[in-house]
N, C-alpha and C positions, 0 to 999 in steps of 0.2 A: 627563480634567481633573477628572472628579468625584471620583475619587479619589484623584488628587491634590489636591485641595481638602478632604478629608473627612484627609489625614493632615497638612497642615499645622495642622490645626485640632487633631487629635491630640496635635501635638509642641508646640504654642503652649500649651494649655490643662495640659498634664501639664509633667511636670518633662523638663528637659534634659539627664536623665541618658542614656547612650547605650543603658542595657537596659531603661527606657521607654520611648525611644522606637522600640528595637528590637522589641519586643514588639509597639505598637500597630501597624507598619507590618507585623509577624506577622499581625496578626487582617486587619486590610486586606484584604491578600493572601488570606488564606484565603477569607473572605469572598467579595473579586469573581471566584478562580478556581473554588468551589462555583456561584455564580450565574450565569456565563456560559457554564458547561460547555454548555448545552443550547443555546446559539447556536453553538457551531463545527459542527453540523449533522453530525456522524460518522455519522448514520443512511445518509446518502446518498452515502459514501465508500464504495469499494468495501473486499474484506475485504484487499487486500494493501496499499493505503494506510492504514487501518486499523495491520496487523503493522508495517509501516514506524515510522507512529507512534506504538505501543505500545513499540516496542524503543529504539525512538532518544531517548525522553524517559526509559526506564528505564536509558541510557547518561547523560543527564542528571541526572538523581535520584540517579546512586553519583556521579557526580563533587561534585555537589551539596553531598554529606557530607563529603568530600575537604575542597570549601570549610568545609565548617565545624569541620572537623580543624584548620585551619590559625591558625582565629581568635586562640588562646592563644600562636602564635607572631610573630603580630603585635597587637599588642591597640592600636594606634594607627590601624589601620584595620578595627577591628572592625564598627564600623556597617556601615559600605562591604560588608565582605567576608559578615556574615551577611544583608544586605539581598539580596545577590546569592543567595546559597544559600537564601531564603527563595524568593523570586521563580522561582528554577529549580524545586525540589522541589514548589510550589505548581500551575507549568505542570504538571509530572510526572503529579501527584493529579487534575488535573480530567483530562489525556488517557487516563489508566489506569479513573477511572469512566463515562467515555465509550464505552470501547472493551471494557467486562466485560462489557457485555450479548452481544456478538456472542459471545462467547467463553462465557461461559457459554450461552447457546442452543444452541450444537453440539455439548456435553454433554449436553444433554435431551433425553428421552426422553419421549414422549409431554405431559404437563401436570406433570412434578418440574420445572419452571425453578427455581422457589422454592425446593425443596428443594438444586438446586445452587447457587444464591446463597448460600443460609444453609452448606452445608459449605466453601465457599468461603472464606465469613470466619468459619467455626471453623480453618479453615487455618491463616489467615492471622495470627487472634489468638495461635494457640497456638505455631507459630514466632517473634513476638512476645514472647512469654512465654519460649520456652526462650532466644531471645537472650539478654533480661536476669538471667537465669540463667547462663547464662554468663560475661556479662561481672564481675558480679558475686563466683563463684568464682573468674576470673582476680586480681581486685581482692583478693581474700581470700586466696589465695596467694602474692603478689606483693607483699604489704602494706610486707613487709621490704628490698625492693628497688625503692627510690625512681627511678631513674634506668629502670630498664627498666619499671616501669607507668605512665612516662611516654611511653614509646614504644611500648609496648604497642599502643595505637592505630594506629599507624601502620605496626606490623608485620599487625595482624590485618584492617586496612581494604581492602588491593588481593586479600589472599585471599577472604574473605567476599565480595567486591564482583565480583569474577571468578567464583565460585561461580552466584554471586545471575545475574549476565547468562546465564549458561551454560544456570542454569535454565529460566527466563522466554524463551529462545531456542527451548529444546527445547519449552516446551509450547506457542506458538507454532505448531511447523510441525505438532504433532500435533491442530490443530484440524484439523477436517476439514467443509468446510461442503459443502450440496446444491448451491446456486446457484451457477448458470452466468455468468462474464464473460468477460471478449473472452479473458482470457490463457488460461483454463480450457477454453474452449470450441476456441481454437487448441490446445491441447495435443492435448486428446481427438480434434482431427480427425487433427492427425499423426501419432499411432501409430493410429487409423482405416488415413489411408492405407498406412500403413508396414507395419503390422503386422496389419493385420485385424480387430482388436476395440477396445473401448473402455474404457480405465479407468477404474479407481474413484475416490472422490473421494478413500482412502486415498492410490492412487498419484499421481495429479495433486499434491495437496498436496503430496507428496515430491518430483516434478521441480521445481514451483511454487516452492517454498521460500519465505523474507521475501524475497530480492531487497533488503538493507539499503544495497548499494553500487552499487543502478541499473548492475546490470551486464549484466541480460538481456534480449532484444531487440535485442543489437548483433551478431547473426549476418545469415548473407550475406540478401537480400531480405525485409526484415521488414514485417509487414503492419500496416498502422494501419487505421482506421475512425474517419473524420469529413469534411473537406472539404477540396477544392484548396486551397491557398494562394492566396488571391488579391490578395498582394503580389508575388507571381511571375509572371513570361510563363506561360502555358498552352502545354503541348507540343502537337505537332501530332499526336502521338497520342491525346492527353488530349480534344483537339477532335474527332480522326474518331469515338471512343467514343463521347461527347456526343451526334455526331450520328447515331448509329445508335441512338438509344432511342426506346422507342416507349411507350405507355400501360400495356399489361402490364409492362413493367419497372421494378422497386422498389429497384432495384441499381445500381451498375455500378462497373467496375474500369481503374484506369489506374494509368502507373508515376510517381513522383516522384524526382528526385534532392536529395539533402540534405548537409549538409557540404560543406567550403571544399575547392575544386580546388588553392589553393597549398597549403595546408595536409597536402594529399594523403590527407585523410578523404572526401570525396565518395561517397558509395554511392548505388546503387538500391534502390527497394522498392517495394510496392503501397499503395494505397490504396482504401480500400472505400469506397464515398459511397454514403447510405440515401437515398432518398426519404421522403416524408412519406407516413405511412400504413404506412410496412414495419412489417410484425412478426417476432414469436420467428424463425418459419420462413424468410422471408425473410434474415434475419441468419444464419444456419446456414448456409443456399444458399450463398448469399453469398461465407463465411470460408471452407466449404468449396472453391468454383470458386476462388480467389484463394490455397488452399495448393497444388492440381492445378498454377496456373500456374506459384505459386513450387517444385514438383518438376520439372515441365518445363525450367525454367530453370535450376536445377540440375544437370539430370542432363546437359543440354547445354551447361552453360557457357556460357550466351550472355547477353551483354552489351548492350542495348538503347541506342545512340544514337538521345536521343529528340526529337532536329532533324533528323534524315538518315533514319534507319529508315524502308523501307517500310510503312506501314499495312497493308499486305494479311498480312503475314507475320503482325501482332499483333492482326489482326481473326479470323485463323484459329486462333491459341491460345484467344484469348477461349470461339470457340465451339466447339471440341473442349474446352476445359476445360468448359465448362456441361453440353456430354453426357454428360461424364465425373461432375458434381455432380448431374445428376439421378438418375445410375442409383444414383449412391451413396444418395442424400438421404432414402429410406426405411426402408433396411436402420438406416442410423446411427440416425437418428430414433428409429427401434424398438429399437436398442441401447442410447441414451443414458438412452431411458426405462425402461429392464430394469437398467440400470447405477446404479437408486436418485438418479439426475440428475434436480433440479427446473427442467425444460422451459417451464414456462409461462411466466417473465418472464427477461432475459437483463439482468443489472446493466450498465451502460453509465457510463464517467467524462461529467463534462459535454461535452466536446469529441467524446466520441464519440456522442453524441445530436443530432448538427448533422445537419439534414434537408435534402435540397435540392429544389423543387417543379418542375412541367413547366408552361412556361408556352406556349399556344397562341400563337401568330403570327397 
């Protein structure tokens, strides 16, 4: 409301021409999306929501231009249509300096941060530069031919603008950061178990990918980390687990079903619940006993009715999976930390930091 209130004062006070008062609603914009950039709090988003919304606003931002390609062919809704591509390209600019620190940190090598900042936007300026350079000797060659440097634009907009994503894509996946989250730390345990060793943060980041179309995570038993649903019945296996915990345990594992039965989406998966007080090691324990189960289940095709199942069947994977997680839980440990992986804190989204306490009776 305040700034709404600070532009109609703009447009009252100035003249009612529509590139006055397109202008003042320019600086507006500029203005509050500079100023609030450091309240959308991206410090504490992980680095693949981060990529998600670094790409998705710089899909934003060419279309943006698109919109204001179009201005000249409508000039009866010019306000309209450059308010709109103000407001978008403005969003764009605060999520793109929000999100350069990460990106440049994992270019740095020991204390150059600074120095990759500043090559950063010598980059950036000077691409810049040979743009209007460009445009400029198109404009100068083309002088003579009115009809096509009027279209000019809009022949050169979906090239460059495909170019430009294509880029900003690729250097994206070739960030390669230390820190461990839930999807990194399940990757590294699966080729763990699969394969014997542990990748790099080079190869993680290559399976990892941006994920722009939230397409991964939809294979068969996928694992989450945070709390039961407790708009849902509790499974009866979900309760015998419960009730087998004891004060040593900082953990524990049970199945969830999700998706519509008519619909015919319905799957299985796991869910990790933390205690209050787990740390790094416990969380590794953890993901790792809970990929052993989802191989088990795999390898055997079995499918848990989880109102009919017998309990003893799923109380005895539980504990062959944990003997199976502790024999492992040193070796990886010692491999994650040899594999240049920073172990000491494990990034967590909000929902996956939901603790649950043991309450004495």
């Amino acid at each position: 409301m305040e700034v709404l209130s600070q532009g109609l004062q703009l447009c009252s006070a100035g003249s009612c021409h529509p590139g006055n008062v397109s202008s003042n609603w320019n600086w507006i914009l500029s203005f509050t999306s500079v100023s609030c950039c450091p309240e959308l709090g991206f410090e504490r988003w992980t680095w693949k929501a981060q990529q998600r919304v670094r790409f998705s606003t710089s899909v934003l931002f060419s279309l943006s231009i698109g919109v204001e390609l179009l201005t000249p062919a409508f000039p009866q809704y010019f306000l309209l249509l450059a308010s709109v591509a103000n407001i978008a390209k403005q969003i764009s600019l605060a999520c793109y300096l929000a999100t350069g620190t990460a990106v440049h940190r994992s270019f740095a090598v020991a204390d150059n941060l600074g120095e990759v900042s500043a090559k950063s936007q010598i980059q950036t300026v000077c691409f810049d530069n040979l743009g209007l350079m460009l445009a400029a000797a198109l404009n100068i060659l083309l002088r003579n031919h009115e009809r096509l440097q009027a279209g000019l634009p809009f022949i050169v907009y979906p090239i460059f603008s495909a170019v430009d994503l294509i880029g900003i894509y690729q250097g994206l996946k070739h960030v390669h950061l230390q820190t461990l989250t839930k999807d990194r730390l399940e990757i590294i345990i699966n080729t763990w178990i699969q394969r014997d060793y542990v990748p790099s943060p080079a190869d993680v980041s290559k399976e990892e990918g941006i994920d722009f179309l939230w397409i991964k995570g939809r294979g068969s038993w996928p694992i989450r980390i945070g709390c039961l649903n407790p708009k849902s019945q509790l499974p009866r296996l979900s309760m015998m687990t419960m009730r087998s915990l004891n004060n040593k345990d900082f953990y524990f594992i049970c199945l969830e079903t999700f998706g519509s039965v008519l619909a015919g989406t319905q799957r299985q998966g796991l869910v990790l619940c933390l205690r209050e007080g787990a740390g790094t090691a416990d969380v590794i324990m953890g993901l790792l006993q809970a990929c052993h189960i989802r191989r088990s289940n795999l390898c055997n095709r079995c499918k848990w009715e989880i109102a009919d199942s017998d309990p003893r069947h799923w109380l005895e994977l539980i504990e062959c999976s944990k003997r199976c997680a502790e024999q492992d839980f040193d070796m990886l440990n010692e491999q994650i930390l040899a594999s240049g992986w920073a172990c000491k804190n494990i990034l967590l989204s909000t929902q996956e930091q939901v603790r649950y306490t043991l309450v004495d009776d």
